[in-house]
KELUMMAR-561622 format. One record per residue (C-alpha): residue number from 1; x, y, z. Coordinates in Angstrom, 3 decimals. Layout:
BEGIN
<atom><nr>NUM</nr><px>X</px><py>Y</py><pz>Z</pz></atom>
...
//
This chain:
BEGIN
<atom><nr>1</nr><px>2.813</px><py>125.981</py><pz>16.678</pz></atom>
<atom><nr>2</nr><px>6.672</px><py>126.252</py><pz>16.673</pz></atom>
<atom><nr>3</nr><px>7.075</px><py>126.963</py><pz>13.408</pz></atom>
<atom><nr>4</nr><px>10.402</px><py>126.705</py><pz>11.715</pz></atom>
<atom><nr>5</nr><px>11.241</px><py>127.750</py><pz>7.498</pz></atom>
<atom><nr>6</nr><px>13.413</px><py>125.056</py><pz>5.643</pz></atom>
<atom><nr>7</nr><px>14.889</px><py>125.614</py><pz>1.819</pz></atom>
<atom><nr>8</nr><px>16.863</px><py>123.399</py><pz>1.786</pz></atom>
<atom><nr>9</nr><px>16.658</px><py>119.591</py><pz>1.166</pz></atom>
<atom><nr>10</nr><px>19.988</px><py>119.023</py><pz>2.565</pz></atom>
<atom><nr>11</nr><px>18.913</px><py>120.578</py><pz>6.274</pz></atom>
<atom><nr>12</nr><px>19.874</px><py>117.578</py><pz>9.141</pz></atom>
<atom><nr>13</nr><px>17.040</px><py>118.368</py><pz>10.978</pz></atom>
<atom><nr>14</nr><px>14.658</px><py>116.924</py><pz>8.254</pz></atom>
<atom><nr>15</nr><px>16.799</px><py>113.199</py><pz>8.381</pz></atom>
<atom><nr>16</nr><px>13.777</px><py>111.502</py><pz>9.096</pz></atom>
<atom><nr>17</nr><px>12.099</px><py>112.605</py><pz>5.899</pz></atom>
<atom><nr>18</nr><px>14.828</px><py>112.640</py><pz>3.608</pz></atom>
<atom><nr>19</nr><px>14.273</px><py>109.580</py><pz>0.715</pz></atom>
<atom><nr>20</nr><px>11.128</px><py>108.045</py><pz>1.682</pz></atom>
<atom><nr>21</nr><px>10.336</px><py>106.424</py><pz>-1.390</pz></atom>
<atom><nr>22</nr><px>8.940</px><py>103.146</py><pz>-1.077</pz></atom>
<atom><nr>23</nr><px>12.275</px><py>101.552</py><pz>-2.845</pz></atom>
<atom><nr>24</nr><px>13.984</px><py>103.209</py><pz>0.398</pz></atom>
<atom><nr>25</nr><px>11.633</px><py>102.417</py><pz>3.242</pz></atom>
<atom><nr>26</nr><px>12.069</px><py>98.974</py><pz>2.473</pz></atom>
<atom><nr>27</nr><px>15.865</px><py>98.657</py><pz>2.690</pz></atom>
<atom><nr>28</nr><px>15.328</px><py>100.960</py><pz>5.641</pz></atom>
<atom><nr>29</nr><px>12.904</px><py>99.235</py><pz>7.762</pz></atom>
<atom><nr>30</nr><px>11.144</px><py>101.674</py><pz>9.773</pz></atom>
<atom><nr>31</nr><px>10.534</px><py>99.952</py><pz>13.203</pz></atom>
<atom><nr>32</nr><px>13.887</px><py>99.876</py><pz>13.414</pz></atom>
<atom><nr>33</nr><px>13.922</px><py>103.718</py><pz>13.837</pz></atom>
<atom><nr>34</nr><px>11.171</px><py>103.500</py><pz>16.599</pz></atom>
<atom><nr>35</nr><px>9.219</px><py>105.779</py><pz>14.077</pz></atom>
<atom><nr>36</nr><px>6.293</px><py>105.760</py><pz>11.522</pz></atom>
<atom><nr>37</nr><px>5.412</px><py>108.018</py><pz>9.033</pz></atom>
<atom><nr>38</nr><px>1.668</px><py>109.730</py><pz>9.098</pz></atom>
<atom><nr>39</nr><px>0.936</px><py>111.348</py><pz>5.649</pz></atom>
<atom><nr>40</nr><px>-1.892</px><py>113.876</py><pz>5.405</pz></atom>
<atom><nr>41</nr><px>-3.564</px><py>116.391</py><pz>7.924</pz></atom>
<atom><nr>42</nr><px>-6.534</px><py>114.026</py><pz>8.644</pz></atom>
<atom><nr>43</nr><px>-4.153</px><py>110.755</py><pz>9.196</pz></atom>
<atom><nr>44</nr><px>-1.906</px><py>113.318</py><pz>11.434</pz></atom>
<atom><nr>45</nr><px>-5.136</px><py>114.067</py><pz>13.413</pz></atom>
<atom><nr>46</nr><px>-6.393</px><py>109.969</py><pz>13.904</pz></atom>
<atom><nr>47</nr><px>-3.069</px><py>109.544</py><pz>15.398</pz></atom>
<atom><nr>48</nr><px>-2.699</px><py>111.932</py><pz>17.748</pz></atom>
<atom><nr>49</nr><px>-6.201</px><py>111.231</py><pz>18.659</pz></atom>
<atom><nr>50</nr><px>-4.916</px><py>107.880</py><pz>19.267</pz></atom>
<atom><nr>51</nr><px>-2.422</px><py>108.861</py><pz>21.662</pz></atom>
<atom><nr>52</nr><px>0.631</px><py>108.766</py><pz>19.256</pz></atom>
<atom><nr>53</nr><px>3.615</px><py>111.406</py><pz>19.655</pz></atom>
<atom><nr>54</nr><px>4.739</px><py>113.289</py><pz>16.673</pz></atom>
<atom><nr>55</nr><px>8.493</px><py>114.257</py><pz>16.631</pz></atom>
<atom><nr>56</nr><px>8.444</px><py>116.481</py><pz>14.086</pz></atom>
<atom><nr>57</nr><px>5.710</px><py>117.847</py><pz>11.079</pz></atom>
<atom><nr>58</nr><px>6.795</px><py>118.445</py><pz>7.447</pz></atom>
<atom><nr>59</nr><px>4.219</px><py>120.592</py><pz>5.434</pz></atom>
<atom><nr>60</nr><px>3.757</px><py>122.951</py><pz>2.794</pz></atom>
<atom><nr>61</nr><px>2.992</px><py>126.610</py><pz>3.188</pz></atom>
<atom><nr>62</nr><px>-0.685</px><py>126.108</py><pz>1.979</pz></atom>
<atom><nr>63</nr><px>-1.641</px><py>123.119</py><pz>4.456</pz></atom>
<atom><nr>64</nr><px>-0.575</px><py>124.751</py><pz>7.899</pz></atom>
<atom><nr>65</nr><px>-3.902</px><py>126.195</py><pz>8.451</pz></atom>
<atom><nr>66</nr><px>-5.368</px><py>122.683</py><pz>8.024</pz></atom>
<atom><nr>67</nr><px>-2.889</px><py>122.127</py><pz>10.956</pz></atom>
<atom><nr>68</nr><px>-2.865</px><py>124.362</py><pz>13.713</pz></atom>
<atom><nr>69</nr><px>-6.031</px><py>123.023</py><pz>15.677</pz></atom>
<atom><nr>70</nr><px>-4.403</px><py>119.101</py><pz>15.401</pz></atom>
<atom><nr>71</nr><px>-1.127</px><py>120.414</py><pz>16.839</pz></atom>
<atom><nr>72</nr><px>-2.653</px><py>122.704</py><pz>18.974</pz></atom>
<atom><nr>73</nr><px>-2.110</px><py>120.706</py><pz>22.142</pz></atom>
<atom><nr>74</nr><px>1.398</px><py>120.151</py><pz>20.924</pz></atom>
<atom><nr>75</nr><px>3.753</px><py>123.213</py><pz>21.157</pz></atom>
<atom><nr>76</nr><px>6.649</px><py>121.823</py><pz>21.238</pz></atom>
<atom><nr>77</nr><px>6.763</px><py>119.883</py><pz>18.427</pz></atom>
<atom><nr>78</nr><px>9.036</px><py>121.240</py><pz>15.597</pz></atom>
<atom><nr>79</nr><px>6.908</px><py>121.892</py><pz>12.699</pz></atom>
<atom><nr>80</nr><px>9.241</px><py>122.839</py><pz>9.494</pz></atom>
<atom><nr>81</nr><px>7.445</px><py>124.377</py><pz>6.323</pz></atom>
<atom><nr>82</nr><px>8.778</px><py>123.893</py><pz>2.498</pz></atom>
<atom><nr>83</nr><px>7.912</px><py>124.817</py><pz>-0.983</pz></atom>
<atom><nr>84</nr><px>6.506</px><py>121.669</py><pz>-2.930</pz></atom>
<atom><nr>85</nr><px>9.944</px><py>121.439</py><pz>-4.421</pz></atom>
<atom><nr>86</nr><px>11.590</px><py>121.397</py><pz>-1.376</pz></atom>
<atom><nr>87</nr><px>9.461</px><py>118.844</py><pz>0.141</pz></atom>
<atom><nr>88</nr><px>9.828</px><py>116.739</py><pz>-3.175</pz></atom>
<atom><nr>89</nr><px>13.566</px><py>117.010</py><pz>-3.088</pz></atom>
<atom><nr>90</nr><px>13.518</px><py>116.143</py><pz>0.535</pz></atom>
<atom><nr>91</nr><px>11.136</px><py>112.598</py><pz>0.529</pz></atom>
<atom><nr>92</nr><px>11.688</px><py>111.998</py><pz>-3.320</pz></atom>
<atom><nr>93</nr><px>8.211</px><py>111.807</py><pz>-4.081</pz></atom>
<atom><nr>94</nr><px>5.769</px><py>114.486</py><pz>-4.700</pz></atom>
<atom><nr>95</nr><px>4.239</px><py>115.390</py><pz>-1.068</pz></atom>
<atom><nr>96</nr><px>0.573</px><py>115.447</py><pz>-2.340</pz></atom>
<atom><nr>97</nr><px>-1.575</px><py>115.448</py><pz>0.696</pz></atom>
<atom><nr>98</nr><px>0.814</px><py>118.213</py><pz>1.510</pz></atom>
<atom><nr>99</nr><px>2.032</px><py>117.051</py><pz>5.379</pz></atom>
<atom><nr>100</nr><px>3.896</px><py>114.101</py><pz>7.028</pz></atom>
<atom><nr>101</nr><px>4.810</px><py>113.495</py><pz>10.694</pz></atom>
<atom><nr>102</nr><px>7.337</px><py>111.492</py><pz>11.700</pz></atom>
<atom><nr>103</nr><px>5.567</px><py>109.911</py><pz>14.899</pz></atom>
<atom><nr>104</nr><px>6.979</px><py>108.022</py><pz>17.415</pz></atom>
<atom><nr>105</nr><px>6.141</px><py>104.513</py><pz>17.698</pz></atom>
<atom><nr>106</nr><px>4.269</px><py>103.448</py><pz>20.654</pz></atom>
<atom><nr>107</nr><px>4.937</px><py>99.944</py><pz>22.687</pz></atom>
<atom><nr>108</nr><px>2.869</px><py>97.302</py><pz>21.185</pz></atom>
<atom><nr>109</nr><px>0.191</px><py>96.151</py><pz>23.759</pz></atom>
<atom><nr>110</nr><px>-0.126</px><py>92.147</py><pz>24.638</pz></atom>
<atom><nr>111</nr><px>-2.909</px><py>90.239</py><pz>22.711</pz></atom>
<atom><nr>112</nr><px>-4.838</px><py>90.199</py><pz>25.720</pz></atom>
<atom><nr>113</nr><px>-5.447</px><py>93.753</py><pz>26.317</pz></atom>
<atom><nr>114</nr><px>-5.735</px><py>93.999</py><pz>22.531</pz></atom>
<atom><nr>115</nr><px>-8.638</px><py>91.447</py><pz>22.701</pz></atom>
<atom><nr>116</nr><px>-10.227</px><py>92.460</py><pz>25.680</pz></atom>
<atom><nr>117</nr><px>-14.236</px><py>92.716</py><pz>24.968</pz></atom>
<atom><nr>118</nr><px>-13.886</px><py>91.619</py><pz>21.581</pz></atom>
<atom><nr>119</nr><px>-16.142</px><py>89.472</py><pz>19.768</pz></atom>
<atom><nr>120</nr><px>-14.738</px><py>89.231</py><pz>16.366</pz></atom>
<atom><nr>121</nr><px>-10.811</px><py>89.748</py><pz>15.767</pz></atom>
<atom><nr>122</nr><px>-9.215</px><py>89.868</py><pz>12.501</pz></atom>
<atom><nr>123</nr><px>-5.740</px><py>87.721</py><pz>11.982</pz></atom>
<atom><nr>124</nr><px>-2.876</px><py>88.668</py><pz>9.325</pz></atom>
<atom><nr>125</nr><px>-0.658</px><py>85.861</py><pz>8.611</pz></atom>
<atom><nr>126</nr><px>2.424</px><py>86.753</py><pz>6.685</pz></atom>
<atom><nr>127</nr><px>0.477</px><py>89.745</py><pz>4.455</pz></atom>
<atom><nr>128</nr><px>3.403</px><py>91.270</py><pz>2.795</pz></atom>
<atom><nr>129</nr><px>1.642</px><py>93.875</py><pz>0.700</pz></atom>
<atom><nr>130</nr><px>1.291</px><py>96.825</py><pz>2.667</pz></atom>
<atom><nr>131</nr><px>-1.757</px><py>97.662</py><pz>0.244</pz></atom>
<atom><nr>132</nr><px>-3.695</px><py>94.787</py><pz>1.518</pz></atom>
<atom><nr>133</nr><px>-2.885</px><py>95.541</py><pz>4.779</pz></atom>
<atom><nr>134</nr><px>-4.177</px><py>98.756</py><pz>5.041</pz></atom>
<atom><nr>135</nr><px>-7.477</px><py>97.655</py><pz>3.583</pz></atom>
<atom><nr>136</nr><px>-8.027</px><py>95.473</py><pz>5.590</pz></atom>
<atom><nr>137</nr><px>-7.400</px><py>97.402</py><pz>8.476</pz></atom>
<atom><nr>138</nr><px>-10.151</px><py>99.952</py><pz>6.739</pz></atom>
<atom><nr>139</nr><px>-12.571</px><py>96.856</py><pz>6.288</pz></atom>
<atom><nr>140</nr><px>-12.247</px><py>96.086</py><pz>9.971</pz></atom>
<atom><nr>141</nr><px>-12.873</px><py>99.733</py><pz>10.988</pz></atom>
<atom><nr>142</nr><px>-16.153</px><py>99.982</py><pz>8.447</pz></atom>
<atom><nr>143</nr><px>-17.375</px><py>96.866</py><pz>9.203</pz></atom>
<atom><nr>144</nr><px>-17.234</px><py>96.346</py><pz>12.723</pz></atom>
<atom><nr>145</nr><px>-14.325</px><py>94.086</py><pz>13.388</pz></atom>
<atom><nr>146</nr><px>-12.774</px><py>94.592</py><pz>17.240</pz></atom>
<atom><nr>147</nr><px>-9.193</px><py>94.159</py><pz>16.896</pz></atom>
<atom><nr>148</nr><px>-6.194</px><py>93.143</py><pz>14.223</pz></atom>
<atom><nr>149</nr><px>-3.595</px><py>90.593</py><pz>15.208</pz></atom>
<atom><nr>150</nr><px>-0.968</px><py>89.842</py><pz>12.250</pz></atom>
<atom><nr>151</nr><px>1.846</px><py>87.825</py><pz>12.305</pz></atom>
<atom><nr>152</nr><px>5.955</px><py>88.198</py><pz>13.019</pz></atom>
<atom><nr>153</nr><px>6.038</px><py>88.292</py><pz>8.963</pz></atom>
<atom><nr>154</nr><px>3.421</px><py>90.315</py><pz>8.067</pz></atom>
<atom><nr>155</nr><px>4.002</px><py>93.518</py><pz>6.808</pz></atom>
<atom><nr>156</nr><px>4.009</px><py>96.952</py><pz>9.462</pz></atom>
<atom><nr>157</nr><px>0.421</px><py>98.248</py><pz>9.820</pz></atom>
<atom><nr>158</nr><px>1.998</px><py>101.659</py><pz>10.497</pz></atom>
<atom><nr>159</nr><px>4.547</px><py>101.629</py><pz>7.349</pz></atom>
<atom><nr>160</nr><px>3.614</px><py>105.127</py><pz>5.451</pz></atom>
<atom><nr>161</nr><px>1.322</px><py>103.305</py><pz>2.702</pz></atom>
<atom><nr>162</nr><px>-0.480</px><py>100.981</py><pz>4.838</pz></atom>
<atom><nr>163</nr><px>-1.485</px><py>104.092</py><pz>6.840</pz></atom>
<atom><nr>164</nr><px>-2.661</px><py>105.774</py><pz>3.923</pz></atom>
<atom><nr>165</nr><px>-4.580</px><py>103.434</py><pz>3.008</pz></atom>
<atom><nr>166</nr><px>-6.058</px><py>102.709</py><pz>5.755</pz></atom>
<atom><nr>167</nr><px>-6.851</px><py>105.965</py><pz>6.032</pz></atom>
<atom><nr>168</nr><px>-5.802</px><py>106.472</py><pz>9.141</pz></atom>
<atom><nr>169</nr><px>-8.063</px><py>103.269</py><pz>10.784</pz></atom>
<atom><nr>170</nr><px>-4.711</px><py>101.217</py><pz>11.872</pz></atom>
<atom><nr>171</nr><px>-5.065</px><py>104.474</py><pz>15.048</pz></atom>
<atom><nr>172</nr><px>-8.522</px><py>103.527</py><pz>15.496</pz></atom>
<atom><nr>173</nr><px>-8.406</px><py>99.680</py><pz>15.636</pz></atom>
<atom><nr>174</nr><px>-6.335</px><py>97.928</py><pz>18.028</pz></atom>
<atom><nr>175</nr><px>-3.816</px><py>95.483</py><pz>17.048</pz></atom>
<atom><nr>176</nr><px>-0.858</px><py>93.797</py><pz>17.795</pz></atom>
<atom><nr>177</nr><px>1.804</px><py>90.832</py><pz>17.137</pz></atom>
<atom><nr>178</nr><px>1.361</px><py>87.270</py><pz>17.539</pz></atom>
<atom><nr>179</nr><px>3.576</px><py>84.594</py><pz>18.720</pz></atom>
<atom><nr>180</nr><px>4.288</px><py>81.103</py><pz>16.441</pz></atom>
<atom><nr>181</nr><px>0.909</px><py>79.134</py><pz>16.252</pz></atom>
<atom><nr>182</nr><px>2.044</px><py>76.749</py><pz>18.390</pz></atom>
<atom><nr>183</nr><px>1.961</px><py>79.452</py><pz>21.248</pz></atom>
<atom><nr>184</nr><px>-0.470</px><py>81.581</py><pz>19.982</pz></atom>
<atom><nr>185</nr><px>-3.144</px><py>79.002</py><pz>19.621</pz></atom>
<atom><nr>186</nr><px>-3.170</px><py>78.449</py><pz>23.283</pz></atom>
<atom><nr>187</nr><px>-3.751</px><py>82.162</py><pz>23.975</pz></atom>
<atom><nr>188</nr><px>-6.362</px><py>82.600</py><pz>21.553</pz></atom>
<atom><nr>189</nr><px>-8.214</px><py>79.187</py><pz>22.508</pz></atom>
<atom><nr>190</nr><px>-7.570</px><py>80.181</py><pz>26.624</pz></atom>
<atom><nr>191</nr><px>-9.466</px><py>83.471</py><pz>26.018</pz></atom>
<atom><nr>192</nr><px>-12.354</px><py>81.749</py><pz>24.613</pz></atom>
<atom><nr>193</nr><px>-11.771</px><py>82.763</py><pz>20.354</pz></atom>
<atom><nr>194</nr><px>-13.164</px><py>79.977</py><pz>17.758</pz></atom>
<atom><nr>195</nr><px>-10.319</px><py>79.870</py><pz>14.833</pz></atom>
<atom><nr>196</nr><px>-12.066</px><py>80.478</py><pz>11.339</pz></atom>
<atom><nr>197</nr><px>-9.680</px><py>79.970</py><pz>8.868</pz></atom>
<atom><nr>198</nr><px>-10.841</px><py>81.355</py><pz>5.734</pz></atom>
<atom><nr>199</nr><px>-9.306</px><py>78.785</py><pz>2.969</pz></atom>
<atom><nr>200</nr><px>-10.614</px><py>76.866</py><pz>0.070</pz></atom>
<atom><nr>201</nr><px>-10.474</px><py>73.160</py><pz>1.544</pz></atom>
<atom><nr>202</nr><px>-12.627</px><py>70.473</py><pz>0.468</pz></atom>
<atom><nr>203</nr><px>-14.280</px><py>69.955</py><pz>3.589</pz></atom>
<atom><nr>204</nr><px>-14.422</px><py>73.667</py><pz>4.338</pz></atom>
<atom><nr>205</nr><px>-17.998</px><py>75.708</py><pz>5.310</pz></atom>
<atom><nr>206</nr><px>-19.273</px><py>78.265</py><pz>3.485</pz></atom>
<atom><nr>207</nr><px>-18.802</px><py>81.396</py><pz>5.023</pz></atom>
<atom><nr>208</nr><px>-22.702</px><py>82.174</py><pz>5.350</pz></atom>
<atom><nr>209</nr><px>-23.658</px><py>78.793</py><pz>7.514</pz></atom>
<atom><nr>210</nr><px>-20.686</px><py>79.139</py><pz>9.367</pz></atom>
<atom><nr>211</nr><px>-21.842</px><py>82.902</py><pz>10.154</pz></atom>
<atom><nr>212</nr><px>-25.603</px><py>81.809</py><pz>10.825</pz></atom>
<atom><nr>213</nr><px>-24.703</px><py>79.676</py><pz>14.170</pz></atom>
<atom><nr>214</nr><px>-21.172</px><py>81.346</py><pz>14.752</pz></atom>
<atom><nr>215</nr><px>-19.481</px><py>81.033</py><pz>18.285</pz></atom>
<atom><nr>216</nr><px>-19.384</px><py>83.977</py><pz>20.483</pz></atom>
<atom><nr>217</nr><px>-16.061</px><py>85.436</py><pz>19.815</pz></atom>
<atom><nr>218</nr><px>-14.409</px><py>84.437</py><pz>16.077</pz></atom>
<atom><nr>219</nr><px>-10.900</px><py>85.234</py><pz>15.075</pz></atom>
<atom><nr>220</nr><px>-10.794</px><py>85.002</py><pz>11.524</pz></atom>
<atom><nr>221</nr><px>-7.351</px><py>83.951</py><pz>10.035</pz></atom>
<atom><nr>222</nr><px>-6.470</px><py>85.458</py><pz>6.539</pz></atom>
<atom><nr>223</nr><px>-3.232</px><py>84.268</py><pz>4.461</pz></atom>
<atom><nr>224</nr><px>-1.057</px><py>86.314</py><pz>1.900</pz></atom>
<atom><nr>225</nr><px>-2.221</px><py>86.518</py><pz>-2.065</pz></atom>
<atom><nr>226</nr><px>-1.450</px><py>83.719</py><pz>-3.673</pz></atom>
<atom><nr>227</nr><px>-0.125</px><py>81.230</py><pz>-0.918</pz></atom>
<atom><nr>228</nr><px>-2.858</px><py>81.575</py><pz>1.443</pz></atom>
<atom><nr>229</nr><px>-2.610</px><py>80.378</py><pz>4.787</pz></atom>
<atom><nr>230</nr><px>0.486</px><py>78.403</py><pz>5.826</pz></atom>
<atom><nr>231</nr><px>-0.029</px><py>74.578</py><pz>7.392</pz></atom>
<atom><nr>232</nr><px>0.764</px><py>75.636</py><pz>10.526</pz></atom>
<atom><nr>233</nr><px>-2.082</px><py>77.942</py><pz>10.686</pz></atom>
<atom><nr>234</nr><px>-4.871</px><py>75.474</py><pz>9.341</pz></atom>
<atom><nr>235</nr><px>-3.963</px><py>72.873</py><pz>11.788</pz></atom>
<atom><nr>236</nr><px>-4.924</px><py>75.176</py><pz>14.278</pz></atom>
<atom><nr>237</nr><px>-8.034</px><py>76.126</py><pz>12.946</pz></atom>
<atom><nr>238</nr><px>-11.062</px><py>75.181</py><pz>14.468</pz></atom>
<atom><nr>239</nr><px>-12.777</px><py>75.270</py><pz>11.039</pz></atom>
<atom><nr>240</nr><px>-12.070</px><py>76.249</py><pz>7.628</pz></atom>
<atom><nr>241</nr><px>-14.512</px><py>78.532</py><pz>5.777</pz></atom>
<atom><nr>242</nr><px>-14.929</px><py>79.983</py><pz>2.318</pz></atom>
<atom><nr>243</nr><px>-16.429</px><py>81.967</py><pz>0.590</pz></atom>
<atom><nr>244</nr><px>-19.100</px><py>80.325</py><pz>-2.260</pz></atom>
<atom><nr>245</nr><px>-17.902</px><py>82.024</py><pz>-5.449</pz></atom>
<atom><nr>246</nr><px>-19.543</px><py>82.286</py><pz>-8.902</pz></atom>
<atom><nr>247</nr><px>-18.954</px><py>82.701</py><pz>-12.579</pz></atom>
<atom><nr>248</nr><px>-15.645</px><py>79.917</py><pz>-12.361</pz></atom>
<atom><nr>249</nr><px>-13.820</px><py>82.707</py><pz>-10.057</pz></atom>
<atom><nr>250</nr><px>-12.199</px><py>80.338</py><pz>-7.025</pz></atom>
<atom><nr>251</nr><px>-11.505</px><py>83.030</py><pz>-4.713</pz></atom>
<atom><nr>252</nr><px>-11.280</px><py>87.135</py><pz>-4.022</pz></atom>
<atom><nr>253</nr><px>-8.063</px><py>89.388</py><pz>-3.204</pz></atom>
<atom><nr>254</nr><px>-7.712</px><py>89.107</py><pz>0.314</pz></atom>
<atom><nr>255</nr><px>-8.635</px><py>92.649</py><pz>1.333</pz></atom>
<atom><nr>256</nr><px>-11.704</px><py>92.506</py><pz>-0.458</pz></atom>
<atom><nr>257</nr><px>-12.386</px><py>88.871</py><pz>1.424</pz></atom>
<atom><nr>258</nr><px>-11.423</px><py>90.617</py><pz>4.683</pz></atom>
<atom><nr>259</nr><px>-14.758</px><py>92.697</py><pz>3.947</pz></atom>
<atom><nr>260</nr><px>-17.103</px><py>90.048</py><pz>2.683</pz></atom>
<atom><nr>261</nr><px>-16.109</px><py>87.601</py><pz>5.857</pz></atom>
<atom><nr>262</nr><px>-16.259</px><py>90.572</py><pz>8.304</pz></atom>
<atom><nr>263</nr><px>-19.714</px><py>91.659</py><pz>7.075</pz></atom>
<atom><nr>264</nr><px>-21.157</px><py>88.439</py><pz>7.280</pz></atom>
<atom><nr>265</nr><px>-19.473</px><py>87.756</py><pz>10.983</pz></atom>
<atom><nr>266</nr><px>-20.777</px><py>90.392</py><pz>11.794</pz></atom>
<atom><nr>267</nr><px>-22.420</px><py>90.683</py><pz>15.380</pz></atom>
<atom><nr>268</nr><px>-25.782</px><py>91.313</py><pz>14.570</pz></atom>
//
């Protein structure tokens, strides 16, 4: 590893770190940089796995062990070590899982090499809470969804906290933008995908029949907290589904939906 001593906060060559508080990163948007933040040895590790270029590592004295075999095939990479204060001073946040990388971010693939094989495809329309996003992204990596597609609005699957909450899974499952619905119906009807919308809707199915005679290959849509899915999106659904609740509740958060719709879509 090239490593490299910092102690001091105000060092240029740690620009990409400096302020990364989530108050920051979201006057700052990220993509804009071309890079992403991993946090964490293990997260560092899924990404490179995933064929993902780190710039530069950030980590404390007492993690760099933890790193040496994930950077081992990457020499060149600059990899600066700081006390904790340092590397709180630096991000403005206490580093806890004691690494970040600032990784470059790779060209997003087209929807049809994202979909390619798949059976059952998750869809993010306008999820703003990075929270949600990243567990979702974990419920389609547990569960045994094939891809993520989300929306121009939705929030960055590879912002710092959707990653960590993800735990790393937005490396493992592919994803990628979609057009309008106007457009992207067409694609996702031409390569054969049945539209769930998951909704409450008068005339909606319950998830479970739905699931018991499903189509081949499902692309479940899921809508932000609160709103739900937008009217452009259920007039291209092929059918609305929900989810039967009980004890007067009328729906679930969304990420915890993702799981419950994914499970039972699952291809058995």
């Amino acid at each position: 590893m090239r490593v490299i001593p910092v102690d001091s906060a105000d060092d240029e060559r740690l620009a990409d770190y400096r302020d990364l508080t989530d108050v920051a990163l979201r006057r700052v948007l990220e993509p804009e940089g071309g890079l992403y933040m991993a946090e964490s040895a293990k997260v560092i590790a899924r990404a490179i796995a995933a064929g993902h270029r780190p710039r530069s590592v950030l980590v404390q004295e007492k993690w760099l062990d933890d790193l040496a075999p994930i950077l081992a095939e990457q020499p060149d990479v600059p990899v600066y070590v700081a006390s904790s204060d340092v590397a709180e001073r630096i991000t403005g946040y206490v580093v806890h899982r004691g690494a970040l990388a600032a990784m470059h971010r790779p060209e997003l693939a087209s929807i049809a090499d994202v979909v390619a094989g798949a059976r059952r495809v998750v869809i993010l329309e306008d999820i703003v809470d990075h929270t949600n996003v990243g567990a979702i992204f974990r419920a389609a990596a547990g569960l045994g969804a094939d891809a993520v597609l989300v929306s121009q609005r939705c929030a960055d699957p590879l912002y710092r906290r959707s990653v960590r909450v993800s735990m790393g899974t937005v490396f493992q499952v592919p994803w990628t933008r979609l057009p309008r619905w106007t457009e992207a119906r067409g694609i996702l009807n031409g390569l054969g995908f049945h539209l769930a919308a998951l909704a409450l809707a008068d005339d909606a199915v319950p998830l479970d029949e739905f699931a018991a005679s499903a189509p081949e290959r499902v692309a479940l849509l899921l809508g932000a907290e609160g709103d739900g899915l937008s009217r452009g999106a259920l007039a291209v659904a092929d059918t609305v589904v929900t989810i039967p609740m009980a004890g007067g509740v009328d729906s679930l958060n969304v990420a915890a939906a993702s799981a419950v719709a994914v499970w039972e879509l699952r291809v058995r």
